[in-house]
VEXSEDREN-59456 format. One record per atom (N, C-alpha, C): z, y, x; residue number from 1; residue in three letters; atom name. Coordinates in Angstrom, 3 decimals. Each point is the difference from the previous one (the first is absolute). Example, Ala and Ser with C-alpha at 12.3 -4.5 7.8 and 13.67 -1.06 7.14 Angstrom:
<atoms>
ATOM, 7.800, -5.690, 13.190, 1, Ala, N .
ATOM, 0.000, 1.190, -0.890, 1, Ala, CA .
ATOM, 0.000, 1.200, 0.900, 1, Ala, C .
ATOM, -0.720, 1.050, -0.350, 2, Ser, N .
ATOM, 0.060, 1.190, 0.820, 2, Ser, CA .
ATOM, 0.730, 1.090, -0.770, 2, Ser, C .
</atoms>
This chain:
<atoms>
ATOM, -23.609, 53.296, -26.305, 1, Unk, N .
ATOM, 0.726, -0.370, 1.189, 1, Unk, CA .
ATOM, -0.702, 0.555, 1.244, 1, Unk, C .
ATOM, -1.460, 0.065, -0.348, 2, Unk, N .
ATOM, -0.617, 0.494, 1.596, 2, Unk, CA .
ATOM, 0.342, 1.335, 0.249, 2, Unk, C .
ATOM, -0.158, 0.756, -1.122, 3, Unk, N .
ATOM, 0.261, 1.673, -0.221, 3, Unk, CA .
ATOM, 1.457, 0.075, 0.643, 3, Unk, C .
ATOM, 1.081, -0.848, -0.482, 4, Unk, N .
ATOM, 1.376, 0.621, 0.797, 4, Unk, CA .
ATOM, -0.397, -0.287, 1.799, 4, Unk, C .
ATOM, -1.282, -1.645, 0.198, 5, Unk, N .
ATOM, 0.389, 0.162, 1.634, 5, Unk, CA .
ATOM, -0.772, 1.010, 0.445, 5, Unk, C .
ATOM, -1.234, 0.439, -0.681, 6, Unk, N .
ATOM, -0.764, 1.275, 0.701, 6, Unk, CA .
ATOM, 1.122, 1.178, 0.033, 6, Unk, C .
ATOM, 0.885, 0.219, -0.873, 7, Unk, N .
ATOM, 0.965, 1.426, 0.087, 7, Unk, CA .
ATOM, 0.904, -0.766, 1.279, 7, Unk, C .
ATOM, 0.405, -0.485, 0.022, 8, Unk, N .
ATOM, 1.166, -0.491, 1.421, 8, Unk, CA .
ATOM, -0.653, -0.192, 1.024, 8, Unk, C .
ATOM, -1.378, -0.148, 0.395, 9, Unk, N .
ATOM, -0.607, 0.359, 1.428, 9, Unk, CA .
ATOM, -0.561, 1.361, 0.100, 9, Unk, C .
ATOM, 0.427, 0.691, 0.968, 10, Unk, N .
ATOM, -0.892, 1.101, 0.451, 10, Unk, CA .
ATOM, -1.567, -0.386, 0.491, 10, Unk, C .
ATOM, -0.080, 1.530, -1.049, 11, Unk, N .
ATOM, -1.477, 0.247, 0.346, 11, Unk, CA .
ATOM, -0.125, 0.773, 1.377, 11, Unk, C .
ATOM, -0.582, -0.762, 1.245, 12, Unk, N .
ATOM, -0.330, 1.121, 1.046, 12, Unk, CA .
ATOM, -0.991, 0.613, 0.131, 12, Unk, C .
ATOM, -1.298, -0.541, -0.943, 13, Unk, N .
ATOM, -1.080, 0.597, -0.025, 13, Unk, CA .
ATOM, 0.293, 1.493, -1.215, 13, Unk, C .
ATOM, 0.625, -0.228, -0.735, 14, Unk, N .
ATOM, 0.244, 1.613, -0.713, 14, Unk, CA .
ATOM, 1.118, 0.737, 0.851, 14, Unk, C .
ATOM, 0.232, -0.228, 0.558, 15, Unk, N .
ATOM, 1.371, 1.028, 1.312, 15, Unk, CA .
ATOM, -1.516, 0.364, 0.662, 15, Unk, C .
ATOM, -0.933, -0.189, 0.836, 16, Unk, N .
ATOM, -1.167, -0.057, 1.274, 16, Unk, CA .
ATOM, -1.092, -0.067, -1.209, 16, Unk, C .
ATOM, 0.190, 1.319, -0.460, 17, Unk, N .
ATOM, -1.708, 0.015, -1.104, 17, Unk, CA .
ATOM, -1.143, 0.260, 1.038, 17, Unk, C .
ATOM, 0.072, 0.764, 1.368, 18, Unk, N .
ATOM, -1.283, -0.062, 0.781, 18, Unk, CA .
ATOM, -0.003, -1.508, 0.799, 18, Unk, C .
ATOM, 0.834, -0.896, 0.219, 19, Unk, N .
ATOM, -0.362, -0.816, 0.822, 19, Unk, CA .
ATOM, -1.022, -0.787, -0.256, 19, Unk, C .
ATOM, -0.639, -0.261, -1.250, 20, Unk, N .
ATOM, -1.414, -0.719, -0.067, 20, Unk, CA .
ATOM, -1.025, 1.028, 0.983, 20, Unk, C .
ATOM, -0.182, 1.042, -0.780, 21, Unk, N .
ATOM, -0.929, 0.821, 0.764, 21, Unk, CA .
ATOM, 0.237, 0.061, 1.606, 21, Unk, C .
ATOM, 0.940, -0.078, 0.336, 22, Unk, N .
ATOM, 0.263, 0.308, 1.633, 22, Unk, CA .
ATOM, -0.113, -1.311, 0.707, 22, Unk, C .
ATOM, -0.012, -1.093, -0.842, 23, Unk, N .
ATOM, -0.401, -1.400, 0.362, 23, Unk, CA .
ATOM, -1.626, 0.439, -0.193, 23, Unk, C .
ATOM, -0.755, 0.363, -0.742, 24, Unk, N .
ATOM, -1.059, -0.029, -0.099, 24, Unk, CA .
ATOM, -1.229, 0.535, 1.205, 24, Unk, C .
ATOM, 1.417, 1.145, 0.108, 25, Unk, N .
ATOM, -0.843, 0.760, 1.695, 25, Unk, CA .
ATOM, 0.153, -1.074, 1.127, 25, Unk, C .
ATOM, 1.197, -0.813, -0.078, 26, Unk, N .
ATOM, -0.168, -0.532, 1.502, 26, Unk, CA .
ATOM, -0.542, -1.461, -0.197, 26, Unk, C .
ATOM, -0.215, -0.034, -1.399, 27, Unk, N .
ATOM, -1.162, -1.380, -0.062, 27, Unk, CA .
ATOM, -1.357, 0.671, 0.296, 27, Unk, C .
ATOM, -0.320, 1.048, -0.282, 28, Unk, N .
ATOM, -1.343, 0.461, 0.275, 28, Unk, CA .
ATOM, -0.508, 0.040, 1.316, 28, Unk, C .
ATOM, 1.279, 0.872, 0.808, 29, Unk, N .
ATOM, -0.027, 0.390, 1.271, 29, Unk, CA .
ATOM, 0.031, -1.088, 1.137, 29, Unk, C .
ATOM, 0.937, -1.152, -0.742, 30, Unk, N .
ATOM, -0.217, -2.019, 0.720, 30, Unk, CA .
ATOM, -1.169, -0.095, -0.037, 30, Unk, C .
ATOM, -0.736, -0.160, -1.106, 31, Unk, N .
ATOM, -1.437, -0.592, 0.060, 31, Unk, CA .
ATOM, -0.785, 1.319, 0.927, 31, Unk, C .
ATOM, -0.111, 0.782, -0.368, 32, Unk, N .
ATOM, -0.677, 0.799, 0.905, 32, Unk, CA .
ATOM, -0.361, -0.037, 1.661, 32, Unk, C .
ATOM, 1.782, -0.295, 0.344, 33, Unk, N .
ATOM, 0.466, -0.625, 1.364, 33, Unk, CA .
ATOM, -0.734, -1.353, 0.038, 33, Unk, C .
ATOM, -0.013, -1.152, -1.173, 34, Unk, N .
ATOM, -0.753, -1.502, 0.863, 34, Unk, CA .
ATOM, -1.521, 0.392, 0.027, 34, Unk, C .
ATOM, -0.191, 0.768, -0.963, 35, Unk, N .
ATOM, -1.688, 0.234, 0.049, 35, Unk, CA .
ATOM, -0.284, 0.461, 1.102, 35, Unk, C .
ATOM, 0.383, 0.744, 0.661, 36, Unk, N .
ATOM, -0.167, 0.769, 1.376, 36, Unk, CA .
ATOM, 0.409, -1.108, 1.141, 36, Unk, C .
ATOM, 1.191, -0.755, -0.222, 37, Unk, N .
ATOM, -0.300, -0.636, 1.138, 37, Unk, CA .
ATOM, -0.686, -1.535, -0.164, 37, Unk, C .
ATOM, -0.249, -0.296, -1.196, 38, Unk, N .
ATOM, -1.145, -0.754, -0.099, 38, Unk, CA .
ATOM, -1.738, 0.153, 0.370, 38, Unk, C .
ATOM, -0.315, 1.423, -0.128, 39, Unk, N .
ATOM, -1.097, 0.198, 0.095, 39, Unk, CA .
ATOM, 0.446, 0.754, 1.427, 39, Unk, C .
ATOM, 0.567, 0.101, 0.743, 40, Unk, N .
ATOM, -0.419, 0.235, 1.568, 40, Unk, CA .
ATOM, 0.557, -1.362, 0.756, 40, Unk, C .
ATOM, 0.384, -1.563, -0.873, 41, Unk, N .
ATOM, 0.619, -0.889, 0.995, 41, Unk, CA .
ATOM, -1.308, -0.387, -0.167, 41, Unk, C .
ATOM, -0.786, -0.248, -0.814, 42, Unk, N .
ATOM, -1.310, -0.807, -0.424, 42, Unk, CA .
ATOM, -1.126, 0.584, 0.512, 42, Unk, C .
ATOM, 0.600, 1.499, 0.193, 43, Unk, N .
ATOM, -1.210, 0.868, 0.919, 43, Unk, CA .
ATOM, 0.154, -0.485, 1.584, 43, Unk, C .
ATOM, 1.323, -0.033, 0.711, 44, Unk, N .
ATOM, -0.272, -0.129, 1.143, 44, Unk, CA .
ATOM, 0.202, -1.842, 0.456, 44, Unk, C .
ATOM, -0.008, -1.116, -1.194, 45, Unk, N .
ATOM, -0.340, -1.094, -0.038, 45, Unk, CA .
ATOM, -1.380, -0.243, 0.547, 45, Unk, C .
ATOM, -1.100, 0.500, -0.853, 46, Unk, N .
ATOM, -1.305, 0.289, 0.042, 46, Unk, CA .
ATOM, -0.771, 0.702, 1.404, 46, Unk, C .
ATOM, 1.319, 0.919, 0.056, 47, Unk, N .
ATOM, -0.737, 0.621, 1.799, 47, Unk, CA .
ATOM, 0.317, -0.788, 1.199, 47, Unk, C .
ATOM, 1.306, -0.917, -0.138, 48, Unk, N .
ATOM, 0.314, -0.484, 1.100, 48, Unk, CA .
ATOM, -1.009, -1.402, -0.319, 48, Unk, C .
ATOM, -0.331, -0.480, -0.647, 49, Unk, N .
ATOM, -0.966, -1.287, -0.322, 49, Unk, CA .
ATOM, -1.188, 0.234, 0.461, 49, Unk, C .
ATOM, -0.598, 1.285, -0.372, 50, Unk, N .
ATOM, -1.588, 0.541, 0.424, 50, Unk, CA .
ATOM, 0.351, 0.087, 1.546, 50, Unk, C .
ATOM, 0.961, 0.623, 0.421, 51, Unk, N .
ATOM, -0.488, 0.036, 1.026, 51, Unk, CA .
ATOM, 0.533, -1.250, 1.126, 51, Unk, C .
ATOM, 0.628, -0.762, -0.576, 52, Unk, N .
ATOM, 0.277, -1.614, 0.728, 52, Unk, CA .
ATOM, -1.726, -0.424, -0.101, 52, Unk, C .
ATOM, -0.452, 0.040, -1.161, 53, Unk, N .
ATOM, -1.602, -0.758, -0.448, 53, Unk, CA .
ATOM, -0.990, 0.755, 1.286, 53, Unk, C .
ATOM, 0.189, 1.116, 0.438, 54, Unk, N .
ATOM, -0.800, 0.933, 0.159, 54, Unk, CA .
ATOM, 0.257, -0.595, 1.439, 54, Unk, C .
ATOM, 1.145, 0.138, 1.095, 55, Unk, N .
ATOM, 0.074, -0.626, 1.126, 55, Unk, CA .
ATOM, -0.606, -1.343, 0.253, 55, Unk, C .
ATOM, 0.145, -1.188, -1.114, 56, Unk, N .
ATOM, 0.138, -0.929, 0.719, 56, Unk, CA .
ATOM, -1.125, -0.658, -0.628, 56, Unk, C .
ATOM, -1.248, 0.715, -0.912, 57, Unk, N .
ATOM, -1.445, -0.659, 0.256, 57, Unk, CA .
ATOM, -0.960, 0.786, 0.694, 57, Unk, C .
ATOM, -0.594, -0.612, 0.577, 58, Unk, N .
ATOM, -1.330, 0.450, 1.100, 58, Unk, CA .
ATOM, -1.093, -0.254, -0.890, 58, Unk, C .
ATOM, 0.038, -0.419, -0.880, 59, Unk, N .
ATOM, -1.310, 0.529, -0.894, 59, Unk, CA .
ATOM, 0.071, 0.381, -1.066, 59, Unk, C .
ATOM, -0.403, 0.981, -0.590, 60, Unk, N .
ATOM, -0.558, 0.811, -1.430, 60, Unk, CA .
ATOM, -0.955, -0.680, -0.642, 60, Unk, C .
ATOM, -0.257, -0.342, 0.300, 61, Unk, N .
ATOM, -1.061, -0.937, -0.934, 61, Unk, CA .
ATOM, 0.896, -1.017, -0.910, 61, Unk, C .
ATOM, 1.156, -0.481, 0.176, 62, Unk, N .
ATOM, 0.850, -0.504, -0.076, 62, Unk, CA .
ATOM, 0.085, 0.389, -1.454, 62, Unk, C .
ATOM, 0.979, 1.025, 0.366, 63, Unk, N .
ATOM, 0.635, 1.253, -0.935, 63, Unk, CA .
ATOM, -1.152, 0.161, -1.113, 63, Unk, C .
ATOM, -0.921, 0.589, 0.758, 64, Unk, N .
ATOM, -0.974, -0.026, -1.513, 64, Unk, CA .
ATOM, -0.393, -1.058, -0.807, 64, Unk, C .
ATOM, 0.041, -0.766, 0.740, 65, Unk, N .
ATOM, -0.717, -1.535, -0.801, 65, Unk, CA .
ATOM, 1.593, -0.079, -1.119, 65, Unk, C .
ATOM, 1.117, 0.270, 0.420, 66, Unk, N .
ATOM, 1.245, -0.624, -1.045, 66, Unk, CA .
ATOM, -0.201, 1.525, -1.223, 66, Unk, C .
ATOM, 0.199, 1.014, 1.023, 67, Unk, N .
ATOM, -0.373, 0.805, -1.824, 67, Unk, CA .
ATOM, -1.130, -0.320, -0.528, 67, Unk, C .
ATOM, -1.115, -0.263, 0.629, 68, Unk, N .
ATOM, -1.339, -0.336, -0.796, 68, Unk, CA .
ATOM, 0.141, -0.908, -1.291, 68, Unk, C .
ATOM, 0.779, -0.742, 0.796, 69, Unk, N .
ATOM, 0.259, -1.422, -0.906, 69, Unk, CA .
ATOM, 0.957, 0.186, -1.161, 69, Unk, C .
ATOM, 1.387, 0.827, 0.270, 70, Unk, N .
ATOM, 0.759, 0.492, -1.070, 70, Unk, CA .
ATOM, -0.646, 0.985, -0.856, 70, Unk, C .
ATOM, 0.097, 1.063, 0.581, 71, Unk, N .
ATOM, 0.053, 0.774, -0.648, 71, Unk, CA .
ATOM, -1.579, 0.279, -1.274, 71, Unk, C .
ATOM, -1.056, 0.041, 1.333, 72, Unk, N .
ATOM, -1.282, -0.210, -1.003, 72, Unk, CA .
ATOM, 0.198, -0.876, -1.494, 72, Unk, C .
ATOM, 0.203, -1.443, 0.582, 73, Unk, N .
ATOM, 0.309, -0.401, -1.281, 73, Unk, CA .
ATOM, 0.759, 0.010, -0.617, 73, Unk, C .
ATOM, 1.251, 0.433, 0.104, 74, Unk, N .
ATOM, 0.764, 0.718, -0.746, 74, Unk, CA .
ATOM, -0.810, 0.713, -1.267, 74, Unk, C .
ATOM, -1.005, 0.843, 0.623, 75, Unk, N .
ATOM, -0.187, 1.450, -0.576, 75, Unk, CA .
ATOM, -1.158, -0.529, -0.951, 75, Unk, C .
ATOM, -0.450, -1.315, 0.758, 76, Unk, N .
ATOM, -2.004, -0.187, -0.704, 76, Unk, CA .
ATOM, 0.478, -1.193, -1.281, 76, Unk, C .
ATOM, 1.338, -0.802, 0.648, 77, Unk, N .
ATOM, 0.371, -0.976, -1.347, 77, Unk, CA .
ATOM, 1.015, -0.212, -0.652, 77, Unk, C .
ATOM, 1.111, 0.119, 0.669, 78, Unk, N .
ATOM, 1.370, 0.226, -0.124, 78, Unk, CA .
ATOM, 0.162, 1.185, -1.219, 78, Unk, C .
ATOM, -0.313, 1.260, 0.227, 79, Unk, N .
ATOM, 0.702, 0.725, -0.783, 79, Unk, CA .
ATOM, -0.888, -0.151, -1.331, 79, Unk, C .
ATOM, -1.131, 0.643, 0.192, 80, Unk, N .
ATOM, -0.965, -0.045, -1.179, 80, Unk, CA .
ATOM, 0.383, -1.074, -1.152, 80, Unk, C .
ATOM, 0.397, -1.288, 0.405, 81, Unk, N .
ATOM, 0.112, -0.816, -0.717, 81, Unk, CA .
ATOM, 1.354, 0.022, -1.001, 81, Unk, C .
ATOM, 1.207, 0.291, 1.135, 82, Unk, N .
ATOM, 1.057, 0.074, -0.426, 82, Unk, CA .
ATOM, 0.128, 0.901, -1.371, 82, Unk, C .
ATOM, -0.821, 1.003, 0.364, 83, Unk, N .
ATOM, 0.504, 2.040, -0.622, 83, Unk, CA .
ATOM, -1.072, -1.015, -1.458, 83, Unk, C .
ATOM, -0.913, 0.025, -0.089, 84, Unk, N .
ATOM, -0.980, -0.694, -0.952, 84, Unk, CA .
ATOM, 0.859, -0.734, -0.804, 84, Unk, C .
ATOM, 0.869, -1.290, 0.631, 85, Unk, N .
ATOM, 0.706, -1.053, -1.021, 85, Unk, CA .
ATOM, 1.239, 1.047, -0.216, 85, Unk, C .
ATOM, 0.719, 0.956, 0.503, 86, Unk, N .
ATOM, 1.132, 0.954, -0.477, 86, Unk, CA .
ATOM, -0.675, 0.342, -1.208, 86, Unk, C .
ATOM, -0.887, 1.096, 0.147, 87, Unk, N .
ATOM, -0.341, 0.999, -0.922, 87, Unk, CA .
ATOM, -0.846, -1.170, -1.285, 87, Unk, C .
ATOM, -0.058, -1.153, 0.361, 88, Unk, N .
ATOM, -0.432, -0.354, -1.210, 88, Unk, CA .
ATOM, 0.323, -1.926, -0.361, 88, Unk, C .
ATOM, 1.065, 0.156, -0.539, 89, Unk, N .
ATOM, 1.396, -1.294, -0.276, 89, Unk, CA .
ATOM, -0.759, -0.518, -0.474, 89, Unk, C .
ATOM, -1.253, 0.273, -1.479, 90, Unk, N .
ATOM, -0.351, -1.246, -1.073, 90, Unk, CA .
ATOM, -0.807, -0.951, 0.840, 90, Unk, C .
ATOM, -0.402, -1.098, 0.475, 91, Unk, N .
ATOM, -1.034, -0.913, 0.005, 91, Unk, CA .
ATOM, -1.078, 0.011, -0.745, 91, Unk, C .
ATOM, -1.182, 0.435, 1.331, 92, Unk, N .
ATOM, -1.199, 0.053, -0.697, 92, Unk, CA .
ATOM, -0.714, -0.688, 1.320, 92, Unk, C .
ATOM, -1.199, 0.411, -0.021, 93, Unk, N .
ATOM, -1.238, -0.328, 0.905, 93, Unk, CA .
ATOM, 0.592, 0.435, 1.556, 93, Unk, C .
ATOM, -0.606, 1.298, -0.352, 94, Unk, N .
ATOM, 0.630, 0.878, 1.319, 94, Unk, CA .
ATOM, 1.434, 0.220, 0.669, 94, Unk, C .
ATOM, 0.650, -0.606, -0.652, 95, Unk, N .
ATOM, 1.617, -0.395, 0.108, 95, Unk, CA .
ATOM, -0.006, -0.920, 1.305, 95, Unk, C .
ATOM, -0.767, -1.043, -0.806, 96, Unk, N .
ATOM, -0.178, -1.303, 0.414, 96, Unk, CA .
ATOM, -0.701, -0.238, 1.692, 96, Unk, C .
ATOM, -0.954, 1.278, 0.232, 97, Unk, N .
ATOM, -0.584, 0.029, 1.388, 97, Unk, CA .
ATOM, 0.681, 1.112, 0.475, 97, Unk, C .
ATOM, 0.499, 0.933, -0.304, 98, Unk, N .
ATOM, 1.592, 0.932, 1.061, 98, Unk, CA .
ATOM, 0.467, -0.837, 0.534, 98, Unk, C .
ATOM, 0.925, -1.384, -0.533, 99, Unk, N .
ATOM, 0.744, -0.998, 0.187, 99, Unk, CA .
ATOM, -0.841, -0.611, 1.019, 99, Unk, C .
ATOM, -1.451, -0.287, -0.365, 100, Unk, N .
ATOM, -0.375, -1.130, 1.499, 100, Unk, CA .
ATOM, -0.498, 1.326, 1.144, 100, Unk, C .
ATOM, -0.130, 1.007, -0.374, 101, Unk, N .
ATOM, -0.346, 1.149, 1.250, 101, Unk, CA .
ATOM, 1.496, -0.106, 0.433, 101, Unk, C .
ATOM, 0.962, -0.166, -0.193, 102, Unk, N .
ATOM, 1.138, 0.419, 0.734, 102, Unk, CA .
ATOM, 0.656, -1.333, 0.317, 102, Unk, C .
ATOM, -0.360, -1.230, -0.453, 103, Unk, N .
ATOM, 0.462, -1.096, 0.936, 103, Unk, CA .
ATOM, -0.938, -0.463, 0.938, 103, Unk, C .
ATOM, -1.091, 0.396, 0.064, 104, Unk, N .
ATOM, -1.422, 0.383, 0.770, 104, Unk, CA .
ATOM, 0.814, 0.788, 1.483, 104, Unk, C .
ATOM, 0.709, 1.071, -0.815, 105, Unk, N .
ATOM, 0.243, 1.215, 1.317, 105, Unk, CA .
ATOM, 1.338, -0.956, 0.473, 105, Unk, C .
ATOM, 0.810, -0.510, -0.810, 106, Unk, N .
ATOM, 1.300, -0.836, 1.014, 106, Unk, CA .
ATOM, -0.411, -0.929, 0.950, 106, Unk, C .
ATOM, -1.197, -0.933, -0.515, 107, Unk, N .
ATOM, -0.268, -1.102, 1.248, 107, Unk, CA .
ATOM, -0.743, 0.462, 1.073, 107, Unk, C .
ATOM, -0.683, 1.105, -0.296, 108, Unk, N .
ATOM, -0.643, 0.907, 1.257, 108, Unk, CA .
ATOM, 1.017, 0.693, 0.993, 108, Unk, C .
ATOM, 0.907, 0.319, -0.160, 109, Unk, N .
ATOM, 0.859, 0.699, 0.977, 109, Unk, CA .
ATOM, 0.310, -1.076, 0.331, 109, Unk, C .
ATOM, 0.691, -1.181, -0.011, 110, Unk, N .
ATOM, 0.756, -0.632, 1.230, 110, Unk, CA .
ATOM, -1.390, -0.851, 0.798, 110, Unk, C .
ATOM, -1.332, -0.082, -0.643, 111, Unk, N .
ATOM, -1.001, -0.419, 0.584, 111, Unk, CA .
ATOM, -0.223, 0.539, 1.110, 111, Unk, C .
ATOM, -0.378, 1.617, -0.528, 112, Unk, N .
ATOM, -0.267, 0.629, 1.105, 112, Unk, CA .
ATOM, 0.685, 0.202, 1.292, 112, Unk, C .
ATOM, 1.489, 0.609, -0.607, 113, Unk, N .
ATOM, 0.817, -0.469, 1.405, 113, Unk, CA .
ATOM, -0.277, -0.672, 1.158, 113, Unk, C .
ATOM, 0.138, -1.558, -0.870, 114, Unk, N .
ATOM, 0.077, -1.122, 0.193, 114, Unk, CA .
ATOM, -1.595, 0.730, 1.592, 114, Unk, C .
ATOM, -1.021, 0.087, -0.508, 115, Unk, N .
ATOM, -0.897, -0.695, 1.234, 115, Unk, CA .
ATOM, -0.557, 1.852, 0.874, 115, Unk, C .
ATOM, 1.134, 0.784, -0.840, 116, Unk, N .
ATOM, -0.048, 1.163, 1.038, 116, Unk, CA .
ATOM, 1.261, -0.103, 1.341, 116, Unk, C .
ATOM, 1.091, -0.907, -0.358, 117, Unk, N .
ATOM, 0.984, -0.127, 0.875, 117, Unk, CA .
ATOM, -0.133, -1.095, 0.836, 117, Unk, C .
ATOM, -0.878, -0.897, -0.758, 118, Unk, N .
ATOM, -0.155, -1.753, 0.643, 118, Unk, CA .
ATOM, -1.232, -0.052, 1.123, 118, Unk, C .
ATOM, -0.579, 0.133, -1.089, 119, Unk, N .
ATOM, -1.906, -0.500, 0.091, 119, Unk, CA .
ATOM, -0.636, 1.116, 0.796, 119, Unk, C .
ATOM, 0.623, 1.434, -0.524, 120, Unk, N .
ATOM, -0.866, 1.198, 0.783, 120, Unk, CA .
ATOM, -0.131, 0.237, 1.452, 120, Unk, C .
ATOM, 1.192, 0.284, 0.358, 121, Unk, N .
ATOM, 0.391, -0.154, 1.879, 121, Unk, CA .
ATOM, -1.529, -1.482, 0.180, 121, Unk, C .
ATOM, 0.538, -1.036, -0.187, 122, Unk, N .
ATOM, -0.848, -0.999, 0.908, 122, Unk, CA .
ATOM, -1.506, 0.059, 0.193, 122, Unk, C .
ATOM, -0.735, 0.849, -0.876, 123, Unk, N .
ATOM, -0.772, 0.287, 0.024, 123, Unk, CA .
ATOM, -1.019, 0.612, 1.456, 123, Unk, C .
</atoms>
């Protein structure tokens, strides 16, 4: 019974044998288009932010103290730990201290923040 309803509907995809492929170019050529204007909306997101940040603090010391605080530890506990428990799933010893180096590196960033944005100025 299905065979007679497949013969009584047209096939439009066998009439349009290139239309997959010609769908394929302008799916390629779409994404191509959001990638581009994703990566220049996020580019000039980033420039108009830096330079709002850049006008409206009078001190650098500032600025450095918040990457100090991110990013360093980012780099000294954050990742090391993370890439360590990736590259190695079983539970062992050293498993076990990646895991406290990198919840080590989470309570340190909002610490630091914390008395480079608060505590530092009053100084």
């Amino acid at each position: 019974m299905l065979e007679r309803l497949a013969d009584d509907v047209p096939n439009s995809n066998l009439d349009n044998a290139n239309l997959p492929l010609e769908n394929d170019a302008v799916d390629q050529d779409m994404r191509r288009l959001l990638d581009d204007f994703l990566f220049y909306g996020i580019t000039c997101v980033f420039l108009v932010l830096s330079y709002i940040i850049a006008m409206s603090v009078s001190d650098l010391g500032v600025i450095l103290g918040v990457v100090g605080a991110t990013g360093s530890t980012m780099v000294s506990y954050i990742l090391p730990g993370a890439v360590y428990m990736k590259l190695h799933p079983e539970p062992h010893t050293l498993r076990h201290l990646a895991c406290l180096q990198l919840s080590i590196g989470v309570l340190i960033v909002p610490t630091a923040l914390y008395f480079v944005l608060f505590k530092g100025s009053g100084a």
